[in-house]
C-alpha positions as a Markdown table, in Angstrom:
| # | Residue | x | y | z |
|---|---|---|---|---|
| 1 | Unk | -14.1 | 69.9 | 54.3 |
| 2 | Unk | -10.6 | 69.8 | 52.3 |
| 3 | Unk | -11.4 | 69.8 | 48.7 |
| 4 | Unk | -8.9 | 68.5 | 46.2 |
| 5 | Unk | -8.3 | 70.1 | 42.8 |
| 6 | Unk | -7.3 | 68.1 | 39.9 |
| 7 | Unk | -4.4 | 69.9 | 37.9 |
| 8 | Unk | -6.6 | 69.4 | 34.8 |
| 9 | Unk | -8.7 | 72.0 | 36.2 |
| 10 | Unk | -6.2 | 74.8 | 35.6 |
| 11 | Unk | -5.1 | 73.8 | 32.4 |
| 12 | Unk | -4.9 | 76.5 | 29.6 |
| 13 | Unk | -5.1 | 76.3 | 26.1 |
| 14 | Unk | -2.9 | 78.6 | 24.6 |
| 15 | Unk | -2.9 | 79.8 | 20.8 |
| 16 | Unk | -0.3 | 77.7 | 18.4 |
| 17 | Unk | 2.7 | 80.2 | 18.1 |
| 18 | Unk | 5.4 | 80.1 | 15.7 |
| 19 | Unk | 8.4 | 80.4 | 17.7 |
| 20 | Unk | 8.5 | 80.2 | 21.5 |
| 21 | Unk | 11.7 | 81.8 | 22.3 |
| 22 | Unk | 9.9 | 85.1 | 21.0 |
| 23 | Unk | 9.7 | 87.3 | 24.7 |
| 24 | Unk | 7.0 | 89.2 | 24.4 |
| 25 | Unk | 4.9 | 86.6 | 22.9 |
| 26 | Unk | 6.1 | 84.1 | 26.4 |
| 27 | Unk | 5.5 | 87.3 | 28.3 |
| 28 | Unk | 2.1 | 87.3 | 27.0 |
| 29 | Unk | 1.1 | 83.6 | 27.0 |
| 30 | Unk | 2.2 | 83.6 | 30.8 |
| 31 | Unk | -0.1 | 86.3 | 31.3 |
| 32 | Unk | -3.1 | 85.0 | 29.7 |
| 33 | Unk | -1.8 | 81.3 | 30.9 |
| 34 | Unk | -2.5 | 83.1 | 34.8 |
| 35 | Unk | -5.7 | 84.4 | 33.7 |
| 36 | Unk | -7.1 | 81.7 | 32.3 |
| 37 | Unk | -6.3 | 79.6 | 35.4 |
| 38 | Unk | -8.1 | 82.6 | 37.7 |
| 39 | Unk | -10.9 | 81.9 | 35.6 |
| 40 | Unk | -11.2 | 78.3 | 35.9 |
| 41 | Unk | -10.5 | 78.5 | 40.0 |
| 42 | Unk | -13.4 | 81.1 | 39.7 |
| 43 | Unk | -15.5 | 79.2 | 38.0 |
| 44 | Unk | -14.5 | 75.8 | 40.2 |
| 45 | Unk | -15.5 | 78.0 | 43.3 |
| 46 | Unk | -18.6 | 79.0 | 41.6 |
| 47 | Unk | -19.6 | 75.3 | 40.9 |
| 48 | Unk | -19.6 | 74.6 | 44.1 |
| 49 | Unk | -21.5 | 77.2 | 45.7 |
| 50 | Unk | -24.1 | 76.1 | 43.7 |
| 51 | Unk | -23.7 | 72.4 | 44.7 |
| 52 | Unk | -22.5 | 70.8 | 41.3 |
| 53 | Unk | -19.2 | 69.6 | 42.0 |
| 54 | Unk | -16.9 | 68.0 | 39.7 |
| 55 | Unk | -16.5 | 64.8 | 41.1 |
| 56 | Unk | -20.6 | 64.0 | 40.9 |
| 57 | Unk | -20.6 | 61.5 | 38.5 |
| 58 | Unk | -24.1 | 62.1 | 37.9 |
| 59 | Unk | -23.3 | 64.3 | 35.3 |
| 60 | Unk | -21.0 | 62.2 | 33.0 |
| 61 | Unk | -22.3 | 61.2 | 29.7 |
| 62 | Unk | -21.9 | 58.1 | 28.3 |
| 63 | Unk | -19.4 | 58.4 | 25.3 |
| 64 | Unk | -19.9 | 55.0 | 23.5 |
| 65 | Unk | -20.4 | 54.9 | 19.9 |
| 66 | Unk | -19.1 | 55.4 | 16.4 |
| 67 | Unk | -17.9 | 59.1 | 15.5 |
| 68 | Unk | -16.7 | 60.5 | 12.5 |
| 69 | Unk | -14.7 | 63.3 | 12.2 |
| 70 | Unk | -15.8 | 66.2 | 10.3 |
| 71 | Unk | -12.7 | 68.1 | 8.8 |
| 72 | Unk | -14.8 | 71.1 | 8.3 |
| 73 | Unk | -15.7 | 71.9 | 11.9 |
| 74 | Unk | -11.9 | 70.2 | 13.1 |
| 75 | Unk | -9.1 | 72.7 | 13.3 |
| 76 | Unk | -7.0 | 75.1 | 13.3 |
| 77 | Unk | -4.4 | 73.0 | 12.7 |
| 78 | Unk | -4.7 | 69.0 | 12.0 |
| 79 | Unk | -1.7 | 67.1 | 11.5 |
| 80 | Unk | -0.8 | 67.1 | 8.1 |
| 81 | Unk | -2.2 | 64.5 | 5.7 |
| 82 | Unk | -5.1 | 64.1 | 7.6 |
| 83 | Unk | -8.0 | 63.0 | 5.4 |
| 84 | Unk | -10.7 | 61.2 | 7.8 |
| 85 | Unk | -10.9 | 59.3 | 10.9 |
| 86 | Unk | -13.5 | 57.6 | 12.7 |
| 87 | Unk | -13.1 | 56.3 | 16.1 |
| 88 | Unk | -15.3 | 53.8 | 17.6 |
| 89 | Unk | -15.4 | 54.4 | 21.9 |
| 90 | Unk | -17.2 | 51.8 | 24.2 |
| 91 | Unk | -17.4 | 53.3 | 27.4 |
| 92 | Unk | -18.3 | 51.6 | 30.5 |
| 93 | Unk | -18.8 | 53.1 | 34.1 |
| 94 | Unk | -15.0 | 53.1 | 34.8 |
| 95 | Unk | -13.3 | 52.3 | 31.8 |
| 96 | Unk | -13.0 | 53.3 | 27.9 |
| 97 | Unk | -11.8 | 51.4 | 25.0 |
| 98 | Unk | -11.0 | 53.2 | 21.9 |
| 99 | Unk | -10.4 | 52.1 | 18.4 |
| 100 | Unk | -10.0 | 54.1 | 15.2 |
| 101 | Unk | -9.7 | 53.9 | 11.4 |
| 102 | Unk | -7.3 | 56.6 | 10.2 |
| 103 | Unk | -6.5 | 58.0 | 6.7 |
| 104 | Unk | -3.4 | 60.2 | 6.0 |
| 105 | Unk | -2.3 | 61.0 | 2.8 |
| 106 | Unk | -4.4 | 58.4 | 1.1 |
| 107 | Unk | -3.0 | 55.4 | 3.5 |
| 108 | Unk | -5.3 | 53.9 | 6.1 |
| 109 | Unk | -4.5 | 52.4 | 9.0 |
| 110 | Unk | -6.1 | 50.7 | 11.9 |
| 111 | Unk | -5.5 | 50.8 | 16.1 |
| 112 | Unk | -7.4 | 48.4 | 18.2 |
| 113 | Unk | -6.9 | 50.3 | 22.2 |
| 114 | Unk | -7.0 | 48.4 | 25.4 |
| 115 | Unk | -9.7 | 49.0 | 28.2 |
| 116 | Unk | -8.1 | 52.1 | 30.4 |
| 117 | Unk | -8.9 | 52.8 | 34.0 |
| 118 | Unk | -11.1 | 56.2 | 34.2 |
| 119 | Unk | -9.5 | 56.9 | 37.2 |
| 120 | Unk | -7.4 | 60.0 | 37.2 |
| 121 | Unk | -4.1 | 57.9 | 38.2 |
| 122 | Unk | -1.1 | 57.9 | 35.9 |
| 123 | Unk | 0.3 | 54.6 | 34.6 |
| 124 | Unk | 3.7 | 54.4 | 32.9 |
| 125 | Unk | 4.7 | 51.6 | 30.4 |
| 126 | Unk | 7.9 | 51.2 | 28.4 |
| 127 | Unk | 6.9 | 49.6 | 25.0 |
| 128 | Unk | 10.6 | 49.4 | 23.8 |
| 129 | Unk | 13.9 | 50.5 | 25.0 |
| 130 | Unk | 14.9 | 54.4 | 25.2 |
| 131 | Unk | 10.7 | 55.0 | 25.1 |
| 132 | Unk | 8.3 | 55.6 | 28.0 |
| 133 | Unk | 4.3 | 56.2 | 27.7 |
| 134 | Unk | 2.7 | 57.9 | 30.5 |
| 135 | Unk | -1.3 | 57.9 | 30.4 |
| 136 | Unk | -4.5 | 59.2 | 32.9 |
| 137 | Unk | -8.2 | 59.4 | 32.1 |
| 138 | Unk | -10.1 | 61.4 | 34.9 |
| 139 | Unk | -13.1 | 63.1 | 34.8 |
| 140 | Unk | -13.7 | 67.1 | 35.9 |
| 141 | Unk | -17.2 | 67.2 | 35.5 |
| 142 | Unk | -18.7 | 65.9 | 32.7 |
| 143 | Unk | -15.3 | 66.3 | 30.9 |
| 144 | Unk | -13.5 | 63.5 | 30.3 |
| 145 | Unk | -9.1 | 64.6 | 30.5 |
| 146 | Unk | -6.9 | 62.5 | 28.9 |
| 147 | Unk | -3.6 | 63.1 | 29.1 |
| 148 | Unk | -0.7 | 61.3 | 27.1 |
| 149 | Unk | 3.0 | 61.7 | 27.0 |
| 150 | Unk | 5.7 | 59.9 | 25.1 |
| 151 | Unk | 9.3 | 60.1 | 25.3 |
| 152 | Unk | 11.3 | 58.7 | 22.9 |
| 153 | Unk | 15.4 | 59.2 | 22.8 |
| 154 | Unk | 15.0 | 62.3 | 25.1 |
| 155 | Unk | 12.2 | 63.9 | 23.0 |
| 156 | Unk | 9.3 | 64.4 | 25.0 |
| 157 | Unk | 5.3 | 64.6 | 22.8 |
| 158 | Unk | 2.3 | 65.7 | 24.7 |
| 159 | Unk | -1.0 | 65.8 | 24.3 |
| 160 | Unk | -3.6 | 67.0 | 26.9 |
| 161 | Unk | -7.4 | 66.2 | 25.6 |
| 162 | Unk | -10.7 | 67.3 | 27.1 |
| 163 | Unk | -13.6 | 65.3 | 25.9 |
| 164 | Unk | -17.0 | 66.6 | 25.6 |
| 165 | Unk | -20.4 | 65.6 | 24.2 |
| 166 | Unk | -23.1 | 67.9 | 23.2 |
| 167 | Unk | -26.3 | 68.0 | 24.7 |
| 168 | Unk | -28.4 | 65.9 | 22.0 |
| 169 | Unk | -25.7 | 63.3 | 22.2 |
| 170 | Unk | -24.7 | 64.1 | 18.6 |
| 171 | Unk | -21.3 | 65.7 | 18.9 |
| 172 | Unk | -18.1 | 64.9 | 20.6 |
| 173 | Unk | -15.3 | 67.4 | 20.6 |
| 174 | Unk | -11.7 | 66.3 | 21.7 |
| 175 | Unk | -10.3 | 69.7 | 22.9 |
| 176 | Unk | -6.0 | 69.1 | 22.7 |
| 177 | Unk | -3.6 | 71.0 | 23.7 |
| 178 | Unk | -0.2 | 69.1 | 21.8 |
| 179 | Unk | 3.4 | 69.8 | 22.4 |
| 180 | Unk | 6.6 | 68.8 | 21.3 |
| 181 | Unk | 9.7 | 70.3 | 20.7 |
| 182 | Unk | 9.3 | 73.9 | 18.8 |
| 183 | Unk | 5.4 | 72.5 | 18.5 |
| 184 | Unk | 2.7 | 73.8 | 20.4 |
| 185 | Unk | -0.8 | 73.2 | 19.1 |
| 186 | Unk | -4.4 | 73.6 | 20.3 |
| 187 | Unk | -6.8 | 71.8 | 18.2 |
| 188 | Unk | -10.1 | 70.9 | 18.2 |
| 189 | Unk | -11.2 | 67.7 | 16.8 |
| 190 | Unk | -15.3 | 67.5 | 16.5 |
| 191 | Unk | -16.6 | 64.2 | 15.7 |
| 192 | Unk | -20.5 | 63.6 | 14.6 |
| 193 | Unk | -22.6 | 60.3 | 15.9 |
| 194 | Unk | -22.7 | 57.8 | 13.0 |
């Protein structure tokens, strides 16, 4: 039997940090980087002793509706300005479509998303000149991981996101891990059922 591994399995979050030229601070994200991926191959291994593998799509929720986001509960760190923001998700079997309403710094604005392939393969689009958009949806579980990367004139944004939904169906939390140059943030943004 081979089994196959998706690298979202063994991402870490990491704590935001100031600087990250600072040694021992690299020196000790490493470390706890390593750890945290020995925990999640443990706990992979684990999952499938017990017969609940990843891939059973028995255990994927169904994310559709209309979620606020609750400031309060959201955090550390939410880009600045941020006042609300409410995201409407229809999800079919193999595909998601995302729209929001965003507020920052007392200017709303709107995004109307495409359906995207929940398919763990990576497709690349280049919107304008100089920029490139590279985007998977996969599931690990019933996680969905999204991951999103832009670069734009040589500067590379990321943004690694771990969807869950509580058990009552009330809650969603979007786990991110966000870096750009100098940036690194992990953020969670928890969302309540409207």
């Amino acid at each position: 039997m081979i089994i196959t591994v998706p690298k979202e399995a063994f991402l870490k979050e990491e704590a935001p940090r100031e600087e990250a030229g600072e040694e021992g601070i690299v020196n000790a994200s490493l470390a706890v980087t390593l750890l945290g991926r020995i925990i999640a191959s443990c706990l992979f291994a684990f999952a499938l002793a017990f017969g609940q593998s990843p891939s059973d799509g028995s255990s994927r929720p169904n994310l559709s509706g209309t979620w606020k986001l609750n400031l309060q509960r959201s955090g550390p760190i939410l880009p600045r300005g941020t006042e609300a923001l409410t995201v409407v998700i229809d999800h079919r079997e193999s595909t998601i479509r995302m729209s929001e309403t965003r507020t920052v710094s007392g200017k709303v604005t709107k995004g109307d998303g495409a359906a995207e392939p929940i398919d763990g393969q990576e497709y690349v689009s280049r919107p304008e000149p100089g920029k490139t958009v590279k985007q998977s949806k996969g599931w690990s579980g019933n996680a969905l991981l999204m991951y999103w990367e832009m670069t734009e004139h040589e500067t590379t944004y990321i943004s690694d996101i771990r969807m869950t939904l509580s058990e009552d169906g009330k809650v969603l939390v979007m786990a991110e891990h966000y870096r750009e140059p100098r940036i690194e943030r992990v953020r969670d943004w928890v969302f309540e059922k409207q």
